[in-house]
C-alpha positions as CSV (number, residue, x, y, z in Angstrom):
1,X,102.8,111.7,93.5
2,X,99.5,110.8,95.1
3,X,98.7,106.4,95.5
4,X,94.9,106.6,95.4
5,X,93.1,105.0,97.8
6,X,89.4,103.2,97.6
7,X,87.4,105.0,100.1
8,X,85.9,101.8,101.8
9,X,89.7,101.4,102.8
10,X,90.3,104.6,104.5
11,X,90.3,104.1,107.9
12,X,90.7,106.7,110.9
13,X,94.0,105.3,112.9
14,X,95.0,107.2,115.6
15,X,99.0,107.0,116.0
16,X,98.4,106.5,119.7
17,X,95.8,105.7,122.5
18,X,96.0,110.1,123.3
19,X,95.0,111.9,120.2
20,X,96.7,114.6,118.5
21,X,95.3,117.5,117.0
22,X,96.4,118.7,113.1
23,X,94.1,118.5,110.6
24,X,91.0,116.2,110.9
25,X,89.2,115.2,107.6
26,X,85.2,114.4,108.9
27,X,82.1,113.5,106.7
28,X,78.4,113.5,107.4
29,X,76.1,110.5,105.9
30,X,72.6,110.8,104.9
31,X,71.2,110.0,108.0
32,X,73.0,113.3,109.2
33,X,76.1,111.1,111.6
34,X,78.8,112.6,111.5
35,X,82.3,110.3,110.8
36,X,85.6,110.8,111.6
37,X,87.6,109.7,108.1
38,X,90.9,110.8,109.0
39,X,92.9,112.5,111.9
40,X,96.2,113.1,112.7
41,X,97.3,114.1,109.3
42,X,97.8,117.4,107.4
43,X,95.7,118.5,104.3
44,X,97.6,119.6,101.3
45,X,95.1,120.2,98.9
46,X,91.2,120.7,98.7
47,X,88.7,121.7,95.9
48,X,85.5,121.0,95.0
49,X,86.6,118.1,93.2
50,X,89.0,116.0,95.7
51,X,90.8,116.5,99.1
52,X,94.6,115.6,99.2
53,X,96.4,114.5,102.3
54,X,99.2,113.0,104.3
55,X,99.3,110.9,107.2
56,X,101.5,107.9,108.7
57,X,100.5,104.7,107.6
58,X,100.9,102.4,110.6
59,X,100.8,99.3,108.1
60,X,103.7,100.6,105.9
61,X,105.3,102.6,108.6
62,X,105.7,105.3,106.4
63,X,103.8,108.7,105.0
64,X,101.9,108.2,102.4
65,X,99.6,110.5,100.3
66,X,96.2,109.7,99.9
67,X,93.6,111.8,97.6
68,X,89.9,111.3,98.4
69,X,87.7,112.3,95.5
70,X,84.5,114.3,96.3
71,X,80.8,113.2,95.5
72,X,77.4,113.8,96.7
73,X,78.6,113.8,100.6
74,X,81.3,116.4,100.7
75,X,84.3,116.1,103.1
76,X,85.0,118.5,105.4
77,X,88.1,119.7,107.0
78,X,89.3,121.1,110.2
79,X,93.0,122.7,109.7
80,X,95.5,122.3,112.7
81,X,97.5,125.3,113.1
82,X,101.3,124.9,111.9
83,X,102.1,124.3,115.8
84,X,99.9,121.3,115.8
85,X,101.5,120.3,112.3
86,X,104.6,120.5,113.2
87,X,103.6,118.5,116.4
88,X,101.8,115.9,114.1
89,X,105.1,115.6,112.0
90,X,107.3,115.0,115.2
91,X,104.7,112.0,116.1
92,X,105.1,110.6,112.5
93,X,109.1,110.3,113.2
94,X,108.5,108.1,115.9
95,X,106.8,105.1,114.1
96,X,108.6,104.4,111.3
97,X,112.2,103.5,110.6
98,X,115.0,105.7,111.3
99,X,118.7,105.3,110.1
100,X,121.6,107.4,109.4
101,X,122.6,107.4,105.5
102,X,126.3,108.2,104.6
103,X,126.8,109.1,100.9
104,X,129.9,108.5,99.0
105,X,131.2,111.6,99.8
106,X,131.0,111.1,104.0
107,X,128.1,113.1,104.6
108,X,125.5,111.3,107.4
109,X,122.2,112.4,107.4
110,X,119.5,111.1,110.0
111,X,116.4,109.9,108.5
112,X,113.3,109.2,109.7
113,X,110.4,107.2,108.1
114,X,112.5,106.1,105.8
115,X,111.5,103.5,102.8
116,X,113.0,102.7,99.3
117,X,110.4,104.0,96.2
118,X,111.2,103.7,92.4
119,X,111.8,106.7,89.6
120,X,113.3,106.4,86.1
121,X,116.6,106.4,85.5
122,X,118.5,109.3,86.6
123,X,115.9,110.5,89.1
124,X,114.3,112.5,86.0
125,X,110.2,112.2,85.8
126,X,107.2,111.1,88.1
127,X,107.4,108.5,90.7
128,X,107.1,105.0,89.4
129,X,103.8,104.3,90.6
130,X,103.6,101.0,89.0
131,X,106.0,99.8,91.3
132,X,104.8,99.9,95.0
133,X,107.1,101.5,97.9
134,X,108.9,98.9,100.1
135,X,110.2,98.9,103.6
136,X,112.3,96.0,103.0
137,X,115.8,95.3,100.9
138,X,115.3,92.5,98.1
139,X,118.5,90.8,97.4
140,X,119.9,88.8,94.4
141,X,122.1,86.5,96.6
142,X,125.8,85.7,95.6
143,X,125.5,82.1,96.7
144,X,122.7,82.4,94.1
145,X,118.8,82.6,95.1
146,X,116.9,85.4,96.1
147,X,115.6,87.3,99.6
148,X,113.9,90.3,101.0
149,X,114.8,91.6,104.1
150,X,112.6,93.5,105.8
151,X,113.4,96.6,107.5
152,X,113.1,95.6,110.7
153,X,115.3,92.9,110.8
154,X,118.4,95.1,109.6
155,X,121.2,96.6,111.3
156,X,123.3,98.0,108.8
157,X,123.5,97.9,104.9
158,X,127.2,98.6,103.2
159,X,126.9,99.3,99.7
160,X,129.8,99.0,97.1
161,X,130.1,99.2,93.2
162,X,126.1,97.6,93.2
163,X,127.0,95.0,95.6
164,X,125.2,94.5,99.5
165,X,126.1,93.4,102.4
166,X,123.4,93.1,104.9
167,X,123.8,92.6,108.8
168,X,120.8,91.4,110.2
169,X,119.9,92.6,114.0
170,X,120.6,88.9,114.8
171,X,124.2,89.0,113.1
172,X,123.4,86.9,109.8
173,X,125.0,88.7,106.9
174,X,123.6,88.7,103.2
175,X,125.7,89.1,100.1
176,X,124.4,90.1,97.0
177,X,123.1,93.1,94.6
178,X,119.8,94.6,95.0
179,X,116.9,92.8,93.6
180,X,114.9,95.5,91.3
181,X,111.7,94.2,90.7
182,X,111.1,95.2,87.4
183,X,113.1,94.4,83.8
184,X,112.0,97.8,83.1
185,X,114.7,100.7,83.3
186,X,114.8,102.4,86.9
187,X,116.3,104.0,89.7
188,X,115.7,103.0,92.9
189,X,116.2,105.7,95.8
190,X,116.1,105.9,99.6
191,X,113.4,108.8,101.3
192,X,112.8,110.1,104.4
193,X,111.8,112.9,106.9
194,X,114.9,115.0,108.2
195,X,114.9,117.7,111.0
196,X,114.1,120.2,108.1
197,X,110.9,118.4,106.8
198,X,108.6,121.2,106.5
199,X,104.3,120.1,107.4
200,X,103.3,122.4,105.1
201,X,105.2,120.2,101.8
202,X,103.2,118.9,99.2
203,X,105.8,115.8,99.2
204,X,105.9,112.8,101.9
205,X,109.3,113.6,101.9
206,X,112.8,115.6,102.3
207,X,115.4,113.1,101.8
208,X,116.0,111.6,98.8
209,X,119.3,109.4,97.4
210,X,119.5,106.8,95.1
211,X,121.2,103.7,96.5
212,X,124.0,104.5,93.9
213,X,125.0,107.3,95.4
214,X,124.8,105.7,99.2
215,X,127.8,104.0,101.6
216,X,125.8,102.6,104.4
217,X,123.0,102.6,106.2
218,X,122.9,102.1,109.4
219,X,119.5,101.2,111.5
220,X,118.7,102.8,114.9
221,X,117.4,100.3,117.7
């Protein structure tokens, strides 16, 4: 699902002081200038009515999706080819968080970019939009009280039955059951980039597992 975003908040980051090539989204103002509006990231979609596209969000440290509707100043875009995609993609993976998820059943995946979003129950239907994406574990503690726990300050996450135990990089450990933030019915699920993301998806994504379903989660350095 596409988060919209106001255009007086998209902003041309470049993931690094060198800049990479893959698709670059420009548009030219009435006095003829033409701006940069986005690099680095990979179109998925454009009409005469919007242009669609991904790129990492240093802020979030994640992909996100952004659609920018068309009006009297159309955008243009200049396509990467899929080397410089795939390139882009690979520069993506090394900004945002990576862990290795076991499942219940002993399979470890690596995941990169990885964040916690929110469907219905059972993983059936459209993304929850209502609720926003986090990078960060909120806990309902067993000593009662409440924390979130942000990404970068975890090691590892065990998961059993609904209950967490969370090891912090600077060896606290947390007890509780995840915090959802809404009395409303849904699932909460783990995505991420794998080796097999493909540029070319219309999804931020390849990984996806609801925290039901996952063992641990262990956080690279």
């Amino acid at each position: 699902m596409v988060r919209l975003t106001p255009l007086g908040l998209v902003v041309s980051l470049s993931l690094a002081a060198a800049s990479f090539a893959a698709d670059v989204i420009t548009q030219t103002n009435a006095e003829g200038k033409t701006l940069v509006i986005q690099r680095d990231c990979i179109v998925i979609h454009q009409d005469s009515s919007a242009v669609v596209y991904k790129h990492f969000d240093l802020a979030e440290r994640r992909v996100v999706k952004v659609r920018l509707e068309q009006g009297s100043l159309p955008y243009e875009v200049d396509l990467g080819s899929p080397s410089e995609r795939r390139q882009i993609v690979e520069r993506w993976r090394e900004f945002g968080y990576r862990v290795v998820v076991t499942d219940l059943t002993g399979k470890s995946t690596l995941v990169d970019d990885a964040y916690i979003d929110f469907y219905p129950p059972g993983g059936h239907g459209s993304l929850l939009e209502a609720l926003p994406a986090l990078t960060s574990f909120p806990i309902q503690l067993d000593g009662g009280g409440a924390d979130s726990i942000e990404f970068s300050d975890i090691a590892r996450v065990d998961m059993s039955g609904g209950s967490l135990k969370i090891t912090e990089r600077n060896g606290k450990v947390e007890s509780g059951k995840f915090l959802m933030p809404t009395r409303l019915p849904a699932e909460a699920r783990l995505l991420g980039i794998t080796d097999h993301y493909d540029p070319a998806s219309d999804e931020v994504f390849d990984f996806s597992l609801p925290l039901t379903r996952i063992k641990t989660i262990q956080f690279e350095p």
